[in-house]
C-alpha positions, 0 to 999 in steps of 0.5 A: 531618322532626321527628314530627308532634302533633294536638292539641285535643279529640276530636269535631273532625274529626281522623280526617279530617285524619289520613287525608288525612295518611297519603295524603302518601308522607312521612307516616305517620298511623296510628290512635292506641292512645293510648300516652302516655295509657293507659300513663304513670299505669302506668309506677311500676309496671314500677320501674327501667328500667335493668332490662333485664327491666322494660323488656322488659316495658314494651316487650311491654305497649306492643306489645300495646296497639298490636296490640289497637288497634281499627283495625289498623296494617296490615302492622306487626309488632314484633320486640320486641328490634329494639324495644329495640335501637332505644329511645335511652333506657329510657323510655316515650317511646323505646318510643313513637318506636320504635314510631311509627318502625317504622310510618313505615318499613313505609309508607316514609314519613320521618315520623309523625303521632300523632293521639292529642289527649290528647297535649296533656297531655304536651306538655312530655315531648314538647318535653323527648324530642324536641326540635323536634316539629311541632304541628298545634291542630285546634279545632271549635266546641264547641257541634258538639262538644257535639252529637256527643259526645252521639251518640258511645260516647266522653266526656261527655254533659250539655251542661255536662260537655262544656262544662267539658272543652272549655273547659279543653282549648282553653285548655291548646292556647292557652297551649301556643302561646305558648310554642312557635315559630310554626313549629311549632306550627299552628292548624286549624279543622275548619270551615276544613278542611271548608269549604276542604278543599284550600286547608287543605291545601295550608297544612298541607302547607306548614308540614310543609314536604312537598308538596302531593298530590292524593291528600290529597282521595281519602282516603276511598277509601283502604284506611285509610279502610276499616279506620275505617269498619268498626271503629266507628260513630265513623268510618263518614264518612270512607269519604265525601267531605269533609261541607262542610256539616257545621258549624252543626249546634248551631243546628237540633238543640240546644235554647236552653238547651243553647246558653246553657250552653254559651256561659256556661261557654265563651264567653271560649274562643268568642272568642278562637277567633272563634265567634260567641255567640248567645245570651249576650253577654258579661258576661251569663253564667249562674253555675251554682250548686254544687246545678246543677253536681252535679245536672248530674254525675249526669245525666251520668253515666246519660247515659253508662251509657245510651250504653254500653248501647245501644252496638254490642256488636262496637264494644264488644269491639274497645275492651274488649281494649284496656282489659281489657290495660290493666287487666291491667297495673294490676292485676298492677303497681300492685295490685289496682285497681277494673277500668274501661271507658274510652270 
């Protein structure tokens, strides 16, 4: 079995679908330390990988951003020579399959699903390093995005802020499917996988080609499922069973303006993935004018220093180590560089 890729937009019920992933014996799903994410921009700085003491170092970084993760890889340890001995060629992304790789091997699992959803932005390094990768496109209604992301520590807060991100990521995860093979690349709607948790299942088990588990529907009850939960506010429903009624929320909590925003800067998007407008009929968008746009830029920025400072301190630490690592290695590869949170 190939390695396994969600992609899509955050906010859209991914770490429900990667625990009832990691209940498949064949599968590995860990939560992700964003690996390509974090560490890509900082690889100029380790110099030529040929070197055997740079690349050791790379490996030794990437190990401890997966130890700092603020949900726990439980039961991995990394013998970071085996690491090296195990990388196929002196990259980032050998030392991300070797990695992945290990975690598989510890749950006995053939494989392993990556849940990071910024990888949508290096899905041609990923086609180019491992050849025939599986791809599961999980999409939400972004007007519900929008509302949880503004409840949420992480991403962006004004209502034409998320817009914009949602937008420009929906469209990247449509261009991308046209070039891949249909049978490896998967669309998954979070209202399908909500709404018709087994029936989904059982599609997405079949286009993994890996069987069917009862098992996938007691994720909740799962030790991972735990770990989540006490890590972050983010996660505290999935020790629930699926939440069928957690779609629609836009339409009771979401002002008409908010929604007419959105749907103006999304709404061709809105189409193609068969959510109904409310508001806006096509043709009828608003044009946000270049005094609208950065006056919603700055209320989205207080938006955001609001959300961090009434954030659980606990939460904060767990995702501060992380960052403050990965400030580490900007500062002493690439120079002195402005330190930065990144919810």
């Amino acid at each position: 079995m190939m390695p396994i890729f969600m992609i899509g937009t955050q906010r859209s019920g991914s770490n429900l679908l990667r625990l009832m992933l990691n209940q498949l014996p064949e599968i590995a799903a860990p939560h992700p330390p964003h690996i390509l994410q974090r560490m890509t921009p900082l690889i100029p700085g380790y110099g030529d990988l040929s070197i055997d003491d740079n690349f050791t170092q790379l490996i030794e970084d990437v190990c401890r951003l997966v130890e700092f993760n603020p949900v726990p890889w439980h039961g991995v340890v990394f013998d970071r020579a085996g690491l090296f001995r195990r990388c196929r060629e002196r990259s980032l992304l050998a030392v991300y399959e070797a990695v992945y790789d290990v975690c598989a091997e510890v749950k006995g699992a053939k494989t392993w699903c990556c849940k990071s959803l910024a990888n949508i932005n290096y899905v041609s390094q990923i086609e180019a390093y491992f050849g025939e990768p599986r791809y599961i496109y999980l999409y939400r209604d972004g007007r519900d995005v929008a509302l949880s992301f503004q409840k949420a520590i992480v991403g962006e807060k004004h209502i034409y802020s998320i817009a914009k991100e949602w937008r420009d990521t929906q469209e990247l995860a449509l261009r991308i499917e046209r070039d891949i093979d249909p049978s490896r690349f998967l669309h998954v709607s979070y209202e399908d996988l909500t709404g018709k948790p087994r029936r989904t299942a059982e599609s997405i088990c079949n286009f993994l080609g890996v069987p069917w588990q009862e098992s996938m529907m007691e994720f909740h009850r799962s030790d991972e499922a735990k770990r989540a939960a006490s890590s972050s506010d983010l996660w505290v429903n999935v020790t629930h069973p699926v939440m069928g009624n957690n779609s629609h929320k836009f339409l009771r909590e979401a002002c008409e303006q908010d929604i007419r925003i959105f749907e103006s800067v999304t709404g061709s998007v809105l189409d193609s993935l068969g959510y109904d407008r409310i508001y806006v009929k096509k043709g009828e968008e608003m044009v946000m004018s270049h005094d609208q746009i950065i006056l919603f830029e700055s209320i989205n920025k207080k938006m955001k220093e609001e959300k961090q400072r009434a954030a659980d301190p606990a939460d904060v630490a767990r995702r501060d180590q992380q960052m403050a690592l990965i400030n580490k290695i900007r500062d002493s590869r690439l120079g002195k560089a402005p330190s930065v949170r990144q919810f």
